[in-house]
C-alpha positions in Angstrom: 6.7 -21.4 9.7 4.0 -21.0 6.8 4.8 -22.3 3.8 4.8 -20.5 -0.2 1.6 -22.4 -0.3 -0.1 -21.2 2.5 1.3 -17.3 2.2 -0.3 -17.8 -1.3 -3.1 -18.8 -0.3 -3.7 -15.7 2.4 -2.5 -12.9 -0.4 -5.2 -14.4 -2.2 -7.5 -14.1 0.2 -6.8 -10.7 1.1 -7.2 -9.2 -2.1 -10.5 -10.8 -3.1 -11.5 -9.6 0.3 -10.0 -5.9 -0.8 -11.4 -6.1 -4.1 -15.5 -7.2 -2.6 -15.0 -4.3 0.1 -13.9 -2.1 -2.8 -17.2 -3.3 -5.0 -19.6 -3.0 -1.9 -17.6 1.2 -1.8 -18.8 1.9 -5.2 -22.5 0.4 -4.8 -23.0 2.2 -2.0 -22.0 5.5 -3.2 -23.7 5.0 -6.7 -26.8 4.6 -4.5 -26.4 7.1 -2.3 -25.5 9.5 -5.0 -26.4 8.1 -8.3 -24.9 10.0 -11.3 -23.7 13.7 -11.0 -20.7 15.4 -11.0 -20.2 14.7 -7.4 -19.8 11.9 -7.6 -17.5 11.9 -11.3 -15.5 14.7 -9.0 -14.8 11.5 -6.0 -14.6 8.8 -8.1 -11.4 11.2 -10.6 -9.5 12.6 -7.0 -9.8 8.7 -5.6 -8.3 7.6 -8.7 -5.8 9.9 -9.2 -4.5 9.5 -5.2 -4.6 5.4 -6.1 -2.4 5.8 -9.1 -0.1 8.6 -7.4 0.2 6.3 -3.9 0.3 2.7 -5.7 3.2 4.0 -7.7 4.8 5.5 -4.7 4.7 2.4 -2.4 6.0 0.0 -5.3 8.9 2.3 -6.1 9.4 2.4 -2.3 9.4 -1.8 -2.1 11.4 -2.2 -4.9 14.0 -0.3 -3.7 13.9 -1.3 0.3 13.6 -4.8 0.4 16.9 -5.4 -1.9 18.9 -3.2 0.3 17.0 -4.4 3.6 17.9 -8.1 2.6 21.6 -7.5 2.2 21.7 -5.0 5.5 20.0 -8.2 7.3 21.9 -10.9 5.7 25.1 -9.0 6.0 25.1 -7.2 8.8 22.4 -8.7 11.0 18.9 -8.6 12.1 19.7 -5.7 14.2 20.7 -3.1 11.7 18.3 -4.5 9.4 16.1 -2.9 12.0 18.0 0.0 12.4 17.9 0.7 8.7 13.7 0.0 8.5 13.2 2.4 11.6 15.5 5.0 9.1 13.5 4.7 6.3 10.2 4.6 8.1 11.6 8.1 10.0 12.1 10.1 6.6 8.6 8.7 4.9 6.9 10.0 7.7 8.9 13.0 7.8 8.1 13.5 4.2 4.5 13.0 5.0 4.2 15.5 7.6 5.9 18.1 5.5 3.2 17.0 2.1 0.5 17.2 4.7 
């Protein structure tokens, strides 16, 4: 079983590694298209999509893994599953229907 150390040490990890992929995104599109309005019009619908999804998924976590952790604690590991194969049904509903 890892310990807080260790799962600290991977999130770390991860988002350096997110944030150098992100950094080697933006070099290669600012040479590949230098300055225009192509690239202001990517660079303002990327942004706004980050902000709009970002929000979405930290609402989303706020409110599941409180509930989840009572259901699983509670109830069991079982209908803790049952209740993350729910929640996981309507999101992807919800994205069909947005799509």
């Amino acid at each position: 079983m890892r310990t807080v150390a260790q799962t600290a040490v991977l999130m770390s990890i991860l988002t350096l590694g997110s944030k150098l992929i992100g950094f080697i995104r933006e070099m290669v599109m600012s040479n590949y298209f230098g300055t225009s309005y192509v690239t202001d019009a990517y660079v303002m619908a990327f942004t706004i999509l980050s902000v709009l999804f970002g929000g979405i998924i930290t609402a989303i976590s706020t409110a599941y893994l409180p509930v989840f952790s009572r259901i699983s604690e509670s109830e069991g590991k079982l209908e803790g599953d049952r209740f993350t194969s729910e929640i996981v049904n309507i999101l992807l509903a919800i994205s069909v229907v947005i799509s």
